[in-house]
C-alpha positions, 0 to 999 in steps of 0.5 A, a space after each residue: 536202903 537197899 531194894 530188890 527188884 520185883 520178878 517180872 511175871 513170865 507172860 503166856 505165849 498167846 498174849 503176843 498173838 493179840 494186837 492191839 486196836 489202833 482205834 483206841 490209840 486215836 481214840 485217846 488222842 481225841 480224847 486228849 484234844 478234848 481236854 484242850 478244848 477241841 471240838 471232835 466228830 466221832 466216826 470212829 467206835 461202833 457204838 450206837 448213840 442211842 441208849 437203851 428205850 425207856 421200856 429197857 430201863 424201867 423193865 431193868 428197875 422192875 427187876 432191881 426192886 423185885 430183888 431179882 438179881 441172883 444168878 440165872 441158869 448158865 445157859 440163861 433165864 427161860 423166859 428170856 431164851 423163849 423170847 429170842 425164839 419166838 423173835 426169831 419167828 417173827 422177824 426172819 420166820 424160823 422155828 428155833 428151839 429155845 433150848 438151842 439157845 444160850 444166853 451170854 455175856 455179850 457176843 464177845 462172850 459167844 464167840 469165846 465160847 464158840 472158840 473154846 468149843 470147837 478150836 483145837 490147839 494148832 486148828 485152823 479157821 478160815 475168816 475174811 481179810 478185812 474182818 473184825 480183830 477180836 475175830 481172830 483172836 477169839 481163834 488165837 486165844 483157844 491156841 487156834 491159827 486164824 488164816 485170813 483170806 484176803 477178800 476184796 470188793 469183787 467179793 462184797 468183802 466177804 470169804 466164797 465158798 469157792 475160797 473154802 474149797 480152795 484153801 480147805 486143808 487138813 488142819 482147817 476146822 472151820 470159818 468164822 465169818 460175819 454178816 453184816 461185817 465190821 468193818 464193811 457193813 456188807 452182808 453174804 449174799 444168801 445163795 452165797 452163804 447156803 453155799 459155803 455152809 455146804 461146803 464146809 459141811 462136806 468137810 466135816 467142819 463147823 461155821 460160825 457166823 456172827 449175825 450181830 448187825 443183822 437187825 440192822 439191814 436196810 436193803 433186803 430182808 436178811 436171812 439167817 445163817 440158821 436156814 441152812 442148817 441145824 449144825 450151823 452156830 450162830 451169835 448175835 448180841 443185844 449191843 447193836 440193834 438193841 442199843 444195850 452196849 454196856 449191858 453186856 448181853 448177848 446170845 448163841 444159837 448151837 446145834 442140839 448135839 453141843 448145848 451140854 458142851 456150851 453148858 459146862 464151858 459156861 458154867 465154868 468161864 462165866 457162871 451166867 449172863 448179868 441177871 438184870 440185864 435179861 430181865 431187862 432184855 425181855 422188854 426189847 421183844 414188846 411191840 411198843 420197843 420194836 416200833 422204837 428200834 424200827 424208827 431208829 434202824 430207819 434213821 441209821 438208812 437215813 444216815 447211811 444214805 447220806 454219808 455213803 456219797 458224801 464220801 463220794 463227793 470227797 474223793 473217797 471210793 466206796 466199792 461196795 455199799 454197805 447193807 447193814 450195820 452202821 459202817 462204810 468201807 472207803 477206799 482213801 487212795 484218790 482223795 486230794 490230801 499229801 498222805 492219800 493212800 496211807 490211812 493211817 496217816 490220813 486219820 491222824 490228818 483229819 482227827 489233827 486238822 478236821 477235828 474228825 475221827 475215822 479209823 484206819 484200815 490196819 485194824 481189820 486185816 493185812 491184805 489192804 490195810 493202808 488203802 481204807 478207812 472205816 468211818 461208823 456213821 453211829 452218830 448224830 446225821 447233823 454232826 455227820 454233815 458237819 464232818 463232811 463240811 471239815 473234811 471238804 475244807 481239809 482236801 480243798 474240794 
């Protein structure tokens, strides 16, 4: 029986742009431990263990047996988009507009959107080396160029205004940056960042910053990016601090001028955020589920306040502390292990013979990928301490 082959499908150029997560590749090696029986600690995804509070749920269920579960306004329910507003006031004391806001599904969503917006084809866009992937691939898949400033720990892992001024060209448009970070867990400093806000300002150009992990700050009360300025988009998400990962829910703050723009790209690319989840998402903003996410931001401190010298204690150097979200930064070039220095090799050591997953540095940037390792401290503190106690057996401390 004769057969013809199938015509394989010419893919797009951007395709080759996006790179895949070597935390996937061992988070399926784990998983593959697992299934012979393995007992692994998990270090390595940015995903809370806590799951969305009861008030969440039932104000979800609320909804569903109300049959509310038709499309919403692109830019998202009312209701919902005067909620964020009024927690902007209370938590960080700015009056936003909530017709500034637009409602999305999740921050990946945002920032897709922020992108499309804004980037034009061969644009380029300014973010921090180490920095979250899809970052700068949201710039890729608008046909943008994401330049990567190597950023180190003298400067909290952050891009300056100084590197703004510096690298500034012709065909820069803009900087993508994020406070607090993935992977760093660290934040811009406030007069750093009103700083570079200006900045790029002066050139005519547009800052974005995602403020995801904000929520989750621990040393100092955190300022919005939205202080600086009318013309600055920001994104955040209800992922994170509010525990509702899969909900997929998120939002933009845009300046006035754009709200018709980001109007129309998402009624075209997205039709609306998941209705039921913004019904449910109404309940995060009562007091009862504020005093709830409150002990849970308290309880990551708690972590952070152990895992960060910890890694200390194992021979790992963590430059700079981290401030927020629930990650640290470490420098593995000085632990006592035959492959120190090379993270990748060193997180398939610990997965292999630990049992414990970190993630190496190659997913965040070029600059010093092989010299650190993200762990996320998104579980539970007993098994954080049962991960050290592995890890001192493996490097013999």
């Amino acid at each position: 029986m004769n057969t013809v082959a199938e015509p394989l499908l010419r893919l797009a150029a951007r395709v080759d742009e996006i790179q895949p997560f070597y935390v996937m590749e061992l988070a399926k090696e784990a998983a593959k431990l697992e299934r012979a029986g393995r007992d692994i600690i998990h270090m390595g995804i940015g995903e809370p263990d806590f799951t969305a509070p009861e008030p969440v749920v039932e104000a979800a269920a609320a909804a569903l047996r109300r049959g509310v579960t038709q499309y919403t306004s692109a830019l998202g329910l009312h209701t919902l988009r005067e909620a964020i507003a009024a927690h902007y006031e209370h938590a960080y004391g700015l009056k936003v507009d909530p017709a500034r806001i637009v409602v999305t599904a999740g921050a990946s969503a945002a920032l897709l959107l922020a992108c499309t917006a804004l980037v034009d084809r061969d644009d380029e866009v300014l973010m921090p080396d180490p920095c979250y992937p899809c970052n700068r691939h949201f710039v890729a898949a608008a046909e943008g160029k994401p330049v990567l400033v190597p950023s180190g720990p003298e400067a909290r892992f952050q891009l300056t205004a100084s590197d703004v001024e510096r690298l500034w060209t012709e065909r820069t448009r803009g900087v993508l940056l994020a406070s607090p970070s993935n992977p760093t867990g660290t934040s811009i400093e406030p007069d750093e960042l009103g700083r570079i806000v200006k900045a790029v300002r002066a050139r005519g150009g547009f800052t974005i910053v995602d403020e995801i992990y904000q929520g989750l700050s621990y040393d100092a009360h955190p300022v919005s990016a939205l202080s600086f300025g009318d013309d600055v988009v920001t994104v955040n998400s209800f992922s994170k601090y509010f525990n509702m990962t899969g909900w997929r829910l998120g939002w933009l703050v845009v300046p006035p001028a754009l709200v018709g723009a980001f109007e129309k790209l998402a009624q075209n690319l997205f039709i609306c955020a998941s209705t039921l989840a913004q019904h449910a998402a109404l309940a995060c903003f009562e007091p009862q589920t504020l005093g709830i996410y409150e002990a849970r931001r308290l309880e990551f401190k708690r972590r952070r306040d152990f895992i960060a010298p910890a890694l200390e204690s194992l021979g790992f150097t963590v430059p700079v502390m981290p401030d927020g979200a629930f990650y640290v930064y470490a420098d593995c070039t000085n632990v006592n292990h035959p492959t120190a220095g090379d993270s990748d090799a060193l997180t398939r050591a610990m997965l292999h013979d630990a049992g414990t997953v970190m993630v190496p540095g190659m997913d965040f940037g070029v600059a010093a990928p092989r010299k650190y390792v993200r762990l996320s401290y998104a579980t539970a503190y007993e098994r954080l301490e049962e991960a050290v106690g592995r890890l001192r057996t493996l490097f013999n401390r």
